[in-house]
N, CA, C and O atoms as CSV, one atom per row, in Angstrom:
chain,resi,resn,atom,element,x,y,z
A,1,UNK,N,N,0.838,-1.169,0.000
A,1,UNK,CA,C,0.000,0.000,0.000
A,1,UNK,C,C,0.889,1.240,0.000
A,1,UNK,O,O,1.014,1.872,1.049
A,2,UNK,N,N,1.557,1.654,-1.191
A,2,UNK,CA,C,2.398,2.788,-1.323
A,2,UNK,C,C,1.633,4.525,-1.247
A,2,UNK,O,O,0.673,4.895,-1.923
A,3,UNK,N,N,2.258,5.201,-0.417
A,3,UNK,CA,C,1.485,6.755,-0.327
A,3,UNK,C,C,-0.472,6.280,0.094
A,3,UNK,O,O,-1.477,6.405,-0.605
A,4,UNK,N,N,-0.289,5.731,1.527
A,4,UNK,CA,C,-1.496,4.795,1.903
A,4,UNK,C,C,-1.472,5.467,3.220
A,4,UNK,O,O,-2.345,5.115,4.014
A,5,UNK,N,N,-0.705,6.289,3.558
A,5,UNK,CA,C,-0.598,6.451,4.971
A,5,UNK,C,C,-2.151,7.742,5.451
A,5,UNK,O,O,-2.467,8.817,4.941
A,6,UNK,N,N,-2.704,7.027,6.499
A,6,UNK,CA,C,-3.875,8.227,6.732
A,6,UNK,C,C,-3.040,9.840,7.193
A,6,UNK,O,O,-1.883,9.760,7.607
A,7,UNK,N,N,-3.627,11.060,7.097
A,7,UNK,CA,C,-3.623,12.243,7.037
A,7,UNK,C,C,-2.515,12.010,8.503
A,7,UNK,O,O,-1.506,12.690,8.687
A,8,UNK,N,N,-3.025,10.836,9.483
A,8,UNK,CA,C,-3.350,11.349,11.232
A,8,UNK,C,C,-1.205,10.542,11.012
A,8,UNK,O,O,-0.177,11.084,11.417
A,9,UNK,N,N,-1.316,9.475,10.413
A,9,UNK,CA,C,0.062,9.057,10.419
A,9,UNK,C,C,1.354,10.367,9.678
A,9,UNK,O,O,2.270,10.985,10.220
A,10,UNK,N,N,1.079,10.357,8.916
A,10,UNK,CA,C,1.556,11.258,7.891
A,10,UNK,C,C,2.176,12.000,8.810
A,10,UNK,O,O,3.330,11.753,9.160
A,11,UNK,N,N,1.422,13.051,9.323
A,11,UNK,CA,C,1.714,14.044,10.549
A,11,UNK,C,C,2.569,13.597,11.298
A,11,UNK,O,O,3.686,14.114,11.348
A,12,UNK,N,N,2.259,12.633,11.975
A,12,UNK,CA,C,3.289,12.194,13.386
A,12,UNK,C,C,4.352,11.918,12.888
A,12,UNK,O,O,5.374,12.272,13.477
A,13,UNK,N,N,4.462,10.989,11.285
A,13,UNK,CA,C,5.732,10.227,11.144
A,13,UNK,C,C,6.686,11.886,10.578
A,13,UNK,O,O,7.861,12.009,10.923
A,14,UNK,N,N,6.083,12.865,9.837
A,14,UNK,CA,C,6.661,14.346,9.662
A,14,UNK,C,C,7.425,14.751,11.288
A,14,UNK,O,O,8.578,14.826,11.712
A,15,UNK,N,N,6.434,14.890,11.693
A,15,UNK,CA,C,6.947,15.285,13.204
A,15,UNK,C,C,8.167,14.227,13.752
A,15,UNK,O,O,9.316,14.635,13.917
A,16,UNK,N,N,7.899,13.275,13.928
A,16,UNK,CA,C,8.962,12.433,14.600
A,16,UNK,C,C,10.579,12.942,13.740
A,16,UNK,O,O,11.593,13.159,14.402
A,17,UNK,N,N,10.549,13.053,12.348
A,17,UNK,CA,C,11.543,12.507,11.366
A,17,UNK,C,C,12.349,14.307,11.690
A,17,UNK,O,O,13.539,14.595,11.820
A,18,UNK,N,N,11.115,15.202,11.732
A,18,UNK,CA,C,11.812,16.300,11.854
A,18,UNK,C,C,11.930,16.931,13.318
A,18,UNK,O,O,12.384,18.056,13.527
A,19,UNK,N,N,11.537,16.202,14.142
A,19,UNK,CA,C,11.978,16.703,15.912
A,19,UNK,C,C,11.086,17.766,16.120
A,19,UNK,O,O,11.483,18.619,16.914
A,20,UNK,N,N,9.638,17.985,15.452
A,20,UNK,CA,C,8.718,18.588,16.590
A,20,UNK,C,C,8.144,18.014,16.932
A,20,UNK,O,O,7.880,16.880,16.533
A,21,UNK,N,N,7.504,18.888,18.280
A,21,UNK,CA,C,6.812,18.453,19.059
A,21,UNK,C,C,7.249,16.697,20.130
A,21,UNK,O,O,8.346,16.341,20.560
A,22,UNK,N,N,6.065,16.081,20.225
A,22,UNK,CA,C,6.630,14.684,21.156
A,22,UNK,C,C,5.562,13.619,20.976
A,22,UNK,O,O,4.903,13.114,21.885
A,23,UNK,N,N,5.431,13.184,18.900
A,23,UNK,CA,C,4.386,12.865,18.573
A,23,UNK,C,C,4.711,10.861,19.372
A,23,UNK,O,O,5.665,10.084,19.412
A,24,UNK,N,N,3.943,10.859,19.623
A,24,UNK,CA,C,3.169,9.346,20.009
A,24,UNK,C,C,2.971,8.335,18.937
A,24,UNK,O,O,2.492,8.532,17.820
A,25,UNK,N,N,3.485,7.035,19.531
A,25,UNK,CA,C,3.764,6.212,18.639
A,25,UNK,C,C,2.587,4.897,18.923
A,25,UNK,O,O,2.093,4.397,19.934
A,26,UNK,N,N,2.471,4.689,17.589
A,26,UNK,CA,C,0.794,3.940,17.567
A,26,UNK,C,C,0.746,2.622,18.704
A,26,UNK,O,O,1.623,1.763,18.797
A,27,UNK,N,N,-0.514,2.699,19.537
A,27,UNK,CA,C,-0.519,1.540,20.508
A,27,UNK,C,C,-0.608,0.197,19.929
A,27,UNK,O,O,-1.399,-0.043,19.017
A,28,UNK,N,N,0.012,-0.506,20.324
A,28,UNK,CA,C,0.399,-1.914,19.610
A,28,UNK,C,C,-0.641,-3.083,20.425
A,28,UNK,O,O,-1.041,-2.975,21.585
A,29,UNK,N,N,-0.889,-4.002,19.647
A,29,UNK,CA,C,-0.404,-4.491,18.237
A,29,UNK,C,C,-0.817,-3.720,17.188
A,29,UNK,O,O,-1.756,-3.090,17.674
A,30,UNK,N,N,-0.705,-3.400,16.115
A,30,UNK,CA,C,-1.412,-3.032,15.548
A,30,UNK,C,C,-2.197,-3.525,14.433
A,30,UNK,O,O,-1.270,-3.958,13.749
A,31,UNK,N,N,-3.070,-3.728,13.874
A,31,UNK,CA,C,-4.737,-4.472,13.689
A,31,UNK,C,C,-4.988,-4.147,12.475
A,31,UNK,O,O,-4.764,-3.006,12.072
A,32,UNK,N,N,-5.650,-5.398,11.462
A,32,UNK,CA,C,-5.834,-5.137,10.101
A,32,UNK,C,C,-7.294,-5.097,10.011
A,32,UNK,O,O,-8.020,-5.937,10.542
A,33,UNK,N,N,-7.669,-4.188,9.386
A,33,UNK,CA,C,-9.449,-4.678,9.161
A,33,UNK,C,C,-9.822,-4.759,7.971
A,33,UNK,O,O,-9.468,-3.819,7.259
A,34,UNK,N,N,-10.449,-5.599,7.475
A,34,UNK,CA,C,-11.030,-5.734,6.184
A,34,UNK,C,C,-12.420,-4.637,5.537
A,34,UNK,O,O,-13.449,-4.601,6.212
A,35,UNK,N,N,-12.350,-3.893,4.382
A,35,UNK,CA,C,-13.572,-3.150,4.412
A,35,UNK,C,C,-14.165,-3.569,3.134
A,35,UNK,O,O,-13.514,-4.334,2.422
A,36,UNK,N,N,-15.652,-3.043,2.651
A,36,UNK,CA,C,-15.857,-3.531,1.644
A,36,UNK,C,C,-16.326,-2.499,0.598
A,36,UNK,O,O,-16.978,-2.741,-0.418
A,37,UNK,N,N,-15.747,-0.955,1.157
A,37,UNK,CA,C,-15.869,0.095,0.513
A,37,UNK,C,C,-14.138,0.871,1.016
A,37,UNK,O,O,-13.730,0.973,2.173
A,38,UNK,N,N,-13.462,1.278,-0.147
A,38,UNK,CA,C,-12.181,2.098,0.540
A,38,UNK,C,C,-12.474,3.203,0.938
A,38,UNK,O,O,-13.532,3.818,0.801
A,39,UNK,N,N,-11.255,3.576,1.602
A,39,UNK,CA,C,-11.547,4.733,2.388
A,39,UNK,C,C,-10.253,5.861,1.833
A,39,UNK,O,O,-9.245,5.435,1.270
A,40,UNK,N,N,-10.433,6.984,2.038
A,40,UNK,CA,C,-9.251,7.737,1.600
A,40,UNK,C,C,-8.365,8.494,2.689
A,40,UNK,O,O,-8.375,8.138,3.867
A,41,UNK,N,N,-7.856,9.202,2.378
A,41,UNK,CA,C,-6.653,9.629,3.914
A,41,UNK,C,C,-6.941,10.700,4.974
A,41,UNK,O,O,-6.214,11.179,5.845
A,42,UNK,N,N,-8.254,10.938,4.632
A,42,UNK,CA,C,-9.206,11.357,5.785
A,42,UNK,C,C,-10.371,10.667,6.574
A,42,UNK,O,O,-10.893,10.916,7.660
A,43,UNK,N,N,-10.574,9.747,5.660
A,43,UNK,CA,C,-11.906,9.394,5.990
A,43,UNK,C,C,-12.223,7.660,5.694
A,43,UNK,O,O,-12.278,7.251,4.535
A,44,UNK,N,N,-12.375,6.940,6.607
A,44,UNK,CA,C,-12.291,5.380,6.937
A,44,UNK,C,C,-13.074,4.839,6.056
A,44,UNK,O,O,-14.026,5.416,5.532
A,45,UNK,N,N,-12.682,3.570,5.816
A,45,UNK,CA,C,-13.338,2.744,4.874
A,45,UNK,C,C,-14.474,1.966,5.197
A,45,UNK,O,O,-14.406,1.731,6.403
A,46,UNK,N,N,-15.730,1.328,4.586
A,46,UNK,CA,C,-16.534,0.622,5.555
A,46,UNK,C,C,-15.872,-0.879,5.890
A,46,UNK,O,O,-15.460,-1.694,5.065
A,47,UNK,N,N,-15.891,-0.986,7.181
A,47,UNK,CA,C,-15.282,-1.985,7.508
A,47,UNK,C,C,-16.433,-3.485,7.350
A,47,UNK,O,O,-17.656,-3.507,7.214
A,48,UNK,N,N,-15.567,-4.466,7.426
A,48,UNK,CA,C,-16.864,-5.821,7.425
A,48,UNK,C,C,-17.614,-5.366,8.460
A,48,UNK,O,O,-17.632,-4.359,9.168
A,49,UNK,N,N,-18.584,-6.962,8.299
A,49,UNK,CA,C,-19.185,-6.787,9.565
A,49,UNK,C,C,-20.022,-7.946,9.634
A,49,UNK,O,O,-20.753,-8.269,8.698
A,50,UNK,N,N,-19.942,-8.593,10.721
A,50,UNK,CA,C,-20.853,-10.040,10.876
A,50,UNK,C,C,-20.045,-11.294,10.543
A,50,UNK,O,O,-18.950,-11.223,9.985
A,51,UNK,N,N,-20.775,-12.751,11.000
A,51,UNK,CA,C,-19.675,-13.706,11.007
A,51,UNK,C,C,-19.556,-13.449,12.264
A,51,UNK,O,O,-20.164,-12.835,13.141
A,52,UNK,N,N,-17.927,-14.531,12.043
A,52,UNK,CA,C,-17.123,-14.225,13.401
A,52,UNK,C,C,-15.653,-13.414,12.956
A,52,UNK,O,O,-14.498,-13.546,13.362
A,53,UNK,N,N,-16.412,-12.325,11.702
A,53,UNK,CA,C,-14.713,-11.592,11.432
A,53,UNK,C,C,-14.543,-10.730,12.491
A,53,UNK,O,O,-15.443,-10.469,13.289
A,54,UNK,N,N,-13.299,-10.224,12.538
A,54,UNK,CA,C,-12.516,-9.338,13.630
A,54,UNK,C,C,-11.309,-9.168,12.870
A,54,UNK,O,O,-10.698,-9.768,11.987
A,55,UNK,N,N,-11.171,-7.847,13.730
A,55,UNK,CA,C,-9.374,-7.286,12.681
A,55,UNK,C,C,-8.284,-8.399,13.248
A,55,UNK,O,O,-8.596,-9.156,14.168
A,56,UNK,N,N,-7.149,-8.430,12.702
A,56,UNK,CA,C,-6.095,-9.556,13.324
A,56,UNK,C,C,-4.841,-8.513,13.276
A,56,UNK,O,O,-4.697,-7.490,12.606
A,57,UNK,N,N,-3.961,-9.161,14.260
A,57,UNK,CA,C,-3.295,-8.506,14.794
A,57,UNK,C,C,-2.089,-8.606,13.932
A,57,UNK,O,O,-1.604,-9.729,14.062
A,58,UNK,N,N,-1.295,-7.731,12.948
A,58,UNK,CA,C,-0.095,-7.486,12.253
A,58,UNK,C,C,1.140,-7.503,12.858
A,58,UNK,O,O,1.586,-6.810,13.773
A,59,UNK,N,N,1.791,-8.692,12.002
A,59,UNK,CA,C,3.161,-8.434,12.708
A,59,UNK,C,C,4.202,-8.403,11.376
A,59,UNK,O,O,4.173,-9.378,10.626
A,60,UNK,N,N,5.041,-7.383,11.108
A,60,UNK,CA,C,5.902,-7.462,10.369
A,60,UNK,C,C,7.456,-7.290,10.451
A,60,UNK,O,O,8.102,-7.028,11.466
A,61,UNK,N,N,7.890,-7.473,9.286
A,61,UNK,CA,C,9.809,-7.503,9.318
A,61,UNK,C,C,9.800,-5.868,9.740
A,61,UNK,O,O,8.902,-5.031,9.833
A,62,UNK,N,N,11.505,-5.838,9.984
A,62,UNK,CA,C,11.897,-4.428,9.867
A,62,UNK,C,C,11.996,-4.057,8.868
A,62,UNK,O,O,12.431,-4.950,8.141
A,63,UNK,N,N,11.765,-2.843,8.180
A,63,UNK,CA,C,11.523,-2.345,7.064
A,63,UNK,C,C,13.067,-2.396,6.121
A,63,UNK,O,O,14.176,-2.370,6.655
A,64,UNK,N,N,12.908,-2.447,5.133
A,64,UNK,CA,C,14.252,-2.610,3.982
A,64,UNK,C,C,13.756,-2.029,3.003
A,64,UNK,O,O,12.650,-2.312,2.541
A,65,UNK,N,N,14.868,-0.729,2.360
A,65,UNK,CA,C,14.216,-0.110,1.327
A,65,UNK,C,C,13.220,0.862,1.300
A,65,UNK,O,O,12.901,1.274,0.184
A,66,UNK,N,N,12.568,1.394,2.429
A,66,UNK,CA,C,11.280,2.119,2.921
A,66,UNK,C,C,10.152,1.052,2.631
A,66,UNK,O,O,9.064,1.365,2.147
A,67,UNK,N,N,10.536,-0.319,2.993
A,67,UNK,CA,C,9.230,-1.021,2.718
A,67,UNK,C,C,9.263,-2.418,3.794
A,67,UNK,O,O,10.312,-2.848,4.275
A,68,UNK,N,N,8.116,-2.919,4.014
A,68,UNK,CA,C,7.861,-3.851,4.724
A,68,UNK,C,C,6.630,-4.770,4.265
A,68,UNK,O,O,5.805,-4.330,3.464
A,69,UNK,N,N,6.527,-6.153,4.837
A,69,UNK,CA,C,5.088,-6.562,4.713
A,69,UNK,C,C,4.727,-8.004,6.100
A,69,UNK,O,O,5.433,-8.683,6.846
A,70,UNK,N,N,3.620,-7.910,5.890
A,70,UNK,CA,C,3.113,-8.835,7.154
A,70,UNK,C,C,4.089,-10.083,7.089
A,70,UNK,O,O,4.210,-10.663,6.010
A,71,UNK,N,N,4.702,-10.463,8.063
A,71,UNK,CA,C,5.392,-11.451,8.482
A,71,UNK,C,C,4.807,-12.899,8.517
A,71,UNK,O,O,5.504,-13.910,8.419
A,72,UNK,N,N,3.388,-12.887,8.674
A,72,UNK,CA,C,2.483,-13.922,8.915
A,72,UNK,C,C,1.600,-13.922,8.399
A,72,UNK,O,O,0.988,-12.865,8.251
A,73,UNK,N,N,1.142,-15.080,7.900
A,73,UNK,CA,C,-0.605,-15.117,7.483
A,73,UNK,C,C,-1.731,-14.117,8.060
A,73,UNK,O,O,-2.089,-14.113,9.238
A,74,UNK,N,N,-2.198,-13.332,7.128
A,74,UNK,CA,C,-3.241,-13.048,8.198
A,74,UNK,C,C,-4.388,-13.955,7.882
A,74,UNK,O,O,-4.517,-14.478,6.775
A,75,UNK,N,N,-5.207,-14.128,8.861
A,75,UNK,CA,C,-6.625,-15.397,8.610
A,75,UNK,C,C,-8.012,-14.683,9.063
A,75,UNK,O,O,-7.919,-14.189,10.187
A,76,UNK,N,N,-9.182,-14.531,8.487
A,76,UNK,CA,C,-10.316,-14.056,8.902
A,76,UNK,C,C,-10.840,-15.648,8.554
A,76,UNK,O,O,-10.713,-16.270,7.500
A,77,UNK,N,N,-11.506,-16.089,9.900
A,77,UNK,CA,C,-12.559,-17.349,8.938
A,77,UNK,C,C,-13.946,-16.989,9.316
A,77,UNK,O,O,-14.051,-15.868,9.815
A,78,UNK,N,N,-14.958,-17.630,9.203
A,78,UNK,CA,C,-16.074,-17.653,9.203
A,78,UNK,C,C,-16.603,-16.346,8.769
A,78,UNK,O,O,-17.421,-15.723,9.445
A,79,UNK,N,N,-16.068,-15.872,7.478
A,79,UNK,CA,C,-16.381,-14.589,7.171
A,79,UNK,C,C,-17.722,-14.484,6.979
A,79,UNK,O,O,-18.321,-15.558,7.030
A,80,UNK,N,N,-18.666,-13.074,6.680
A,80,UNK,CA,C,-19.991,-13.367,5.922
A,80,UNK,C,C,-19.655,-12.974,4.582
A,80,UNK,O,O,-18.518,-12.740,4.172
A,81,UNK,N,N,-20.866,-12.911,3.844
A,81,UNK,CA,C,-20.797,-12.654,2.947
A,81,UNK,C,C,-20.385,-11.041,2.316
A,81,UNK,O,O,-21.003,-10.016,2.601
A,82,UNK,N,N,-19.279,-11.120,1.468
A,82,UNK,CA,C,-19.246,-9.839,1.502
A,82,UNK,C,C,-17.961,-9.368,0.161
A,82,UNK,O,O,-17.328,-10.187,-0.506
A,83,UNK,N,N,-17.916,-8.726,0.117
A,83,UNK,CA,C,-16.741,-8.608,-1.555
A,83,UNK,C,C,-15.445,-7.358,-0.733
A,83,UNK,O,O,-15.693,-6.153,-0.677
A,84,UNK,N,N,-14.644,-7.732,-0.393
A,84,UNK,CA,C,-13.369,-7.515,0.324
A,84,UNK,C,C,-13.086,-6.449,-1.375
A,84,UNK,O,O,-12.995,-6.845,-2.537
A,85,UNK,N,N,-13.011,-4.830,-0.702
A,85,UNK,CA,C,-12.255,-4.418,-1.593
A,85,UNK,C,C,-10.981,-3.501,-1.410
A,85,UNK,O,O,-10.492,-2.807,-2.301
A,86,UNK,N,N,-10.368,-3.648,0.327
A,86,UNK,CA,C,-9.299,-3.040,0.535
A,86,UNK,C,C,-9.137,-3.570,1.993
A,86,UNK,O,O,-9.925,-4.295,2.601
A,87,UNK,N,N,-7.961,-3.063,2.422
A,87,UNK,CA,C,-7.273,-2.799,3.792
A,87,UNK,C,C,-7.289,-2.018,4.846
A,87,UNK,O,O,-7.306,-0.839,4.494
A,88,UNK,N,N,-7.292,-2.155,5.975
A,88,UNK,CA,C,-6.769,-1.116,6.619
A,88,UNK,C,C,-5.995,-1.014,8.356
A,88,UNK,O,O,-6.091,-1.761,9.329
A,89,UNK,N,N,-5.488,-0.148,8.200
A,89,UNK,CA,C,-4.177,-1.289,9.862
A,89,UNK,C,C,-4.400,0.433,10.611
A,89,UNK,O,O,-4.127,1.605,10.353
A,90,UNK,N,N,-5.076,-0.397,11.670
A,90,UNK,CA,C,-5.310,0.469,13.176
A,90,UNK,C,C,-4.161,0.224,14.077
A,90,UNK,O,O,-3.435,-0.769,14.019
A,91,UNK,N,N,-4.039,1.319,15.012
A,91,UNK,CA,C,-3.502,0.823,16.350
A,91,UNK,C,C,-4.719,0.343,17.498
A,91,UNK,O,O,-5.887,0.153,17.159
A,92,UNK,N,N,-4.432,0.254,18.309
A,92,UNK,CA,C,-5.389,-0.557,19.153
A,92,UNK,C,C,-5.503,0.221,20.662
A,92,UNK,O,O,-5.830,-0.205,21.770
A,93,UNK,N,N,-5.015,1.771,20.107
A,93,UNK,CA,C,-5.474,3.011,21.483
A,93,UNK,C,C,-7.195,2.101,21.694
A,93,UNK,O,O,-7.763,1.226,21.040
A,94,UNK,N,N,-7.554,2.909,22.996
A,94,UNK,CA,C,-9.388,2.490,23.560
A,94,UNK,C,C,-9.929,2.950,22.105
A,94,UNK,O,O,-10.818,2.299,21.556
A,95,UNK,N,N,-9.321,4.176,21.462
A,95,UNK,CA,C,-10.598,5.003,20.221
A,95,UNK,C,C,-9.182,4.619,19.218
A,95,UNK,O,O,-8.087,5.182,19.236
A,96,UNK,N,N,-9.446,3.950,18.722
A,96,UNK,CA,C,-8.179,3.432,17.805
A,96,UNK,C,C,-8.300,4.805,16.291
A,96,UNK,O,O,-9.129,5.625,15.898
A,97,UNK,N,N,-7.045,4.381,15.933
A,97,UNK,CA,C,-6.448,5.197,15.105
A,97,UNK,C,C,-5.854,4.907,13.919
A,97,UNK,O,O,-4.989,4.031,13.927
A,98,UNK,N,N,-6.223,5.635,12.558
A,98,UNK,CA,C,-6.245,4.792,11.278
A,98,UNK,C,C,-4.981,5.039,10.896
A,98,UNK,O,O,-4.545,6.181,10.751
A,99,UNK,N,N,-4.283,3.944,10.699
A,99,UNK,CA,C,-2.509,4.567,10.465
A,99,UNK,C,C,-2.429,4.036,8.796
A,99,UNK,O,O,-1.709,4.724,8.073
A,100,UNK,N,N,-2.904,3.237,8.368
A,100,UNK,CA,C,-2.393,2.814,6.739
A,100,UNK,C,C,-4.500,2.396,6.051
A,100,UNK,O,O,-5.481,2.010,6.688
A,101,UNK,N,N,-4.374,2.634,5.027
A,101,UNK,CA,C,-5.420,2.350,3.749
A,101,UNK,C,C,-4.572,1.885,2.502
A,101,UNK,O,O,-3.432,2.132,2.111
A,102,UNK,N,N,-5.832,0.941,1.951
A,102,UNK,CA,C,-5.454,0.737,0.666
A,102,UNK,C,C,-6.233,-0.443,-0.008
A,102,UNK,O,O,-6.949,-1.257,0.576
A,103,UNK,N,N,-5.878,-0.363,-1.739
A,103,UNK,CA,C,-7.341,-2.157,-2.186
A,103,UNK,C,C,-6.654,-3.011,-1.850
A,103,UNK,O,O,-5.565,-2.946,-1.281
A,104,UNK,N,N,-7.397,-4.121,-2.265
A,104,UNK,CA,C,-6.726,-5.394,-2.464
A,104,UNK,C,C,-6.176,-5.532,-3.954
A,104,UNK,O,O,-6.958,-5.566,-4.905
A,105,UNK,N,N,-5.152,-5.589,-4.072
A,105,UNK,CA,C,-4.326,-5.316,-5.527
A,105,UNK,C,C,-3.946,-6.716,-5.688
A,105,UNK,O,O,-3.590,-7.365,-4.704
A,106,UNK,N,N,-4.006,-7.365,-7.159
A,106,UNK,CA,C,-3.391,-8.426,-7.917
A,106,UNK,C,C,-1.793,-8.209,-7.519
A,106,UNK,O,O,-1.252,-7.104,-7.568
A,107,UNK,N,N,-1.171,-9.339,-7.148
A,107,UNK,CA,C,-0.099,-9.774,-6.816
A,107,UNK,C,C,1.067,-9.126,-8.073
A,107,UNK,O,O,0.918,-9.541,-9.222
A,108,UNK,N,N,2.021,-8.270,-7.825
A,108,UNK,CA,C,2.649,-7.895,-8.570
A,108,UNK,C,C,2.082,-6.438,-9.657
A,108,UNK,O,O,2.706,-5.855,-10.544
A,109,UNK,N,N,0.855,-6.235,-9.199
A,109,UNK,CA,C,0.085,-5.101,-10.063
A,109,UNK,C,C,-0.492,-3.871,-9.209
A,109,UNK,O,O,-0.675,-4.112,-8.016
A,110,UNK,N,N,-0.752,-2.791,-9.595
A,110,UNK,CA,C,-1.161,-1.722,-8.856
A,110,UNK,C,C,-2.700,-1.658,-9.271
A,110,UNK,O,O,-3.310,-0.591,-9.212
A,111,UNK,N,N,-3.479,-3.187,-9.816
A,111,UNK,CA,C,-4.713,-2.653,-10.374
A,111,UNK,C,C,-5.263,-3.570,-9.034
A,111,UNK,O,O,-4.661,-4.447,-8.414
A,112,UNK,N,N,-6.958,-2.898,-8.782
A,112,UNK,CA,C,-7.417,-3.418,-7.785
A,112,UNK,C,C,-7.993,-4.475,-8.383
A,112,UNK,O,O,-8.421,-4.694,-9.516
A,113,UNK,N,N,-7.871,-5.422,-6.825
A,113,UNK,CA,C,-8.851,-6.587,-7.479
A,113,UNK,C,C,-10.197,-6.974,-5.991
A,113,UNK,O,O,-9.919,-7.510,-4.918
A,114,UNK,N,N,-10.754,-6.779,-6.173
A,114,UNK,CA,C,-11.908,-7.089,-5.184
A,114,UNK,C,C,-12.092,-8.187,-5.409
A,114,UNK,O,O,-12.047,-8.625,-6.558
A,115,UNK,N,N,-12.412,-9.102,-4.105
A,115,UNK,CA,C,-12.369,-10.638,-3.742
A,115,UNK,C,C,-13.796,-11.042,-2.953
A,115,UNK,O,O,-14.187,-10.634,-1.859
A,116,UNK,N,N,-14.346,-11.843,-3.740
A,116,UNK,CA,C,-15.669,-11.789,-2.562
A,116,UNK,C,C,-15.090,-13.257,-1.964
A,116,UNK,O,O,-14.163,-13.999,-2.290
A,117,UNK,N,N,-16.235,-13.282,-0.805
A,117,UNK,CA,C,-15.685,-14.302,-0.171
A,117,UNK,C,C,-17.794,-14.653,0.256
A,117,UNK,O,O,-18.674,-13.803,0.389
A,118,UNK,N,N,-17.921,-16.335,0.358
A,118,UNK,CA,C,-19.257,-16.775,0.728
A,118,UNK,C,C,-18.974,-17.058,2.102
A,118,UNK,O,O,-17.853,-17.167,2.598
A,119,UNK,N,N,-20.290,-17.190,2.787
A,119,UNK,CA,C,-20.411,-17.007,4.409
A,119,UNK,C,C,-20.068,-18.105,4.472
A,119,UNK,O,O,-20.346,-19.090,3.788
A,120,UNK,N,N,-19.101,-17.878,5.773
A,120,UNK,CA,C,-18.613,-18.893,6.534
A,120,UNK,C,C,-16.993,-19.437,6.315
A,120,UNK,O,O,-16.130,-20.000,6.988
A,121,UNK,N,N,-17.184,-18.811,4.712
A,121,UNK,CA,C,-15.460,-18.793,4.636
A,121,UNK,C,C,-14.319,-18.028,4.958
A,121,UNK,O,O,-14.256,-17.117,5.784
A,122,UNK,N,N,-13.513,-18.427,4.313
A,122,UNK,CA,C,-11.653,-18.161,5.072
A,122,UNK,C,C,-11.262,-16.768,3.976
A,122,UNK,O,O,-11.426,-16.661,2.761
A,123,UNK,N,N,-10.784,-15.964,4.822
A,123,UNK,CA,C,-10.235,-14.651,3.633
A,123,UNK,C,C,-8.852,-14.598,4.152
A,123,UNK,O,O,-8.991,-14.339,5.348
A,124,UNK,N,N,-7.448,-14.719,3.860
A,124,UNK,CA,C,-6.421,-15.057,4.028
A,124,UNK,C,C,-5.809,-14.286,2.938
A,124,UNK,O,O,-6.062,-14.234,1.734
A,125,UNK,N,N,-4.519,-13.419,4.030
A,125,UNK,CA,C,-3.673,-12.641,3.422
A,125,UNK,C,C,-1.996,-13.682,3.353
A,125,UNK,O,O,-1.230,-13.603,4.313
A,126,UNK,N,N,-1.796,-14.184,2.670
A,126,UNK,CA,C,-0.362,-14.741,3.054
A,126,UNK,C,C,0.774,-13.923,3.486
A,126,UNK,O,O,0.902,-12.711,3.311
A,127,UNK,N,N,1.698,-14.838,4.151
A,127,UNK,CA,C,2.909,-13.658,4.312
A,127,UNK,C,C,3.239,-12.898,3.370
A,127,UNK,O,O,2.731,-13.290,2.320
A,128,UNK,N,N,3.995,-11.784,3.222
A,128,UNK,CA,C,4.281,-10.675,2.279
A,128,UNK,C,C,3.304,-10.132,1.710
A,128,UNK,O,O,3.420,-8.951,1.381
A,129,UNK,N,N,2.375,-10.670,1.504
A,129,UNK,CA,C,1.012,-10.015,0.646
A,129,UNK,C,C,0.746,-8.430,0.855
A,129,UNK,O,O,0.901,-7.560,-0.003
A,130,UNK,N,N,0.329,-8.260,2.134
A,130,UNK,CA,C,0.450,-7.073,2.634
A,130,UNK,C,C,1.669,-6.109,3.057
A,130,UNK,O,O,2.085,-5.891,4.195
A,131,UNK,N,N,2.143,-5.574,1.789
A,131,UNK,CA,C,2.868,-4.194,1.334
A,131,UNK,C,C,2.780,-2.799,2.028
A,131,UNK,O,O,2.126,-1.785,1.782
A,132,UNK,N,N,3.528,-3.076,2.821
A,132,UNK,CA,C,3.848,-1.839,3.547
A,132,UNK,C,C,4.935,-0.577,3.114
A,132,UNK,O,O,6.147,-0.629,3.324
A,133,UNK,N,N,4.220,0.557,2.465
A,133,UNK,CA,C,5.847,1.537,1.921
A,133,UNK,C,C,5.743,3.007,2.141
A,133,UNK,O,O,4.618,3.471,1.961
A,134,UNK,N,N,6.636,3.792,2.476
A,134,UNK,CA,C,6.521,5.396,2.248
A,134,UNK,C,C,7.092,5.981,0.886
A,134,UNK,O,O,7.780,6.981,0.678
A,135,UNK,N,N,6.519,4.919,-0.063
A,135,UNK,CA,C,7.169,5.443,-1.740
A,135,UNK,C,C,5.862,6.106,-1.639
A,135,UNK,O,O,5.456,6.813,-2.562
């Protein structure tokens, strides 16, 4: 998810890189949610909803290159029904906070690809899948 970062990250990671202020660093773990409308760098995407989905908790490499990606599978099962057409990774403050957006893109392509998934099934990000970058 390149130039994906919400408005609220953007800021802090400016601030940190240039020494104002004493910006705060996102409460961990930090949490992927699936939506089925994107969202842009103000304003959140619709997230799922129903089943037994829930965001899962992201863990990735140290970054190489200004880039990173999930270290681990991510797994939603018993999804409902619903057509997955992007990403999005919270921290896990009490009023959580939108730090990255973006679609679900064809492997190797910048074109979106929306994925439906039927109730009750598995929506699975494999390792690396999820592209983390400040290009």
């Amino acid at each position: 998810m390149p130039d994906s970062l919400s408005n609220t990250a953007e800021n802090l990671t400016l601030d940190w890189v240039l020494g104002v202020g004493t910006p705060t660093r996102p409460t961990m773990p930090l949490k992927v949610a699936l939506v089925t409308a994107n969202g842009t760098d103000t304003t959140s995407g619709t997230e799922v909803a129903g089943g037994s989905y829930a965001r899962q908790n992201l863990a990735v490499a140290a970054a190489v290159n200004g880039a990173t990606s999930n270290s681990a599978d991510l797994v939603w099962t018993g999804m409902p029904a619903v057509t997955v057409t992007g990403v999005e990774v919270w921290d896990s403050a009490g009023t959580p906070v939108r730090i990255w957006h973006g679609p679900i893109v064809a492997p190797g392509t910048s074109t979106p690809t929306p994925r439906t998934v039927a109730a009750g099934d598995e929506f699975r990000l494999p390792a690396g899948a999820l592209a983390l970058s400040m290009a």
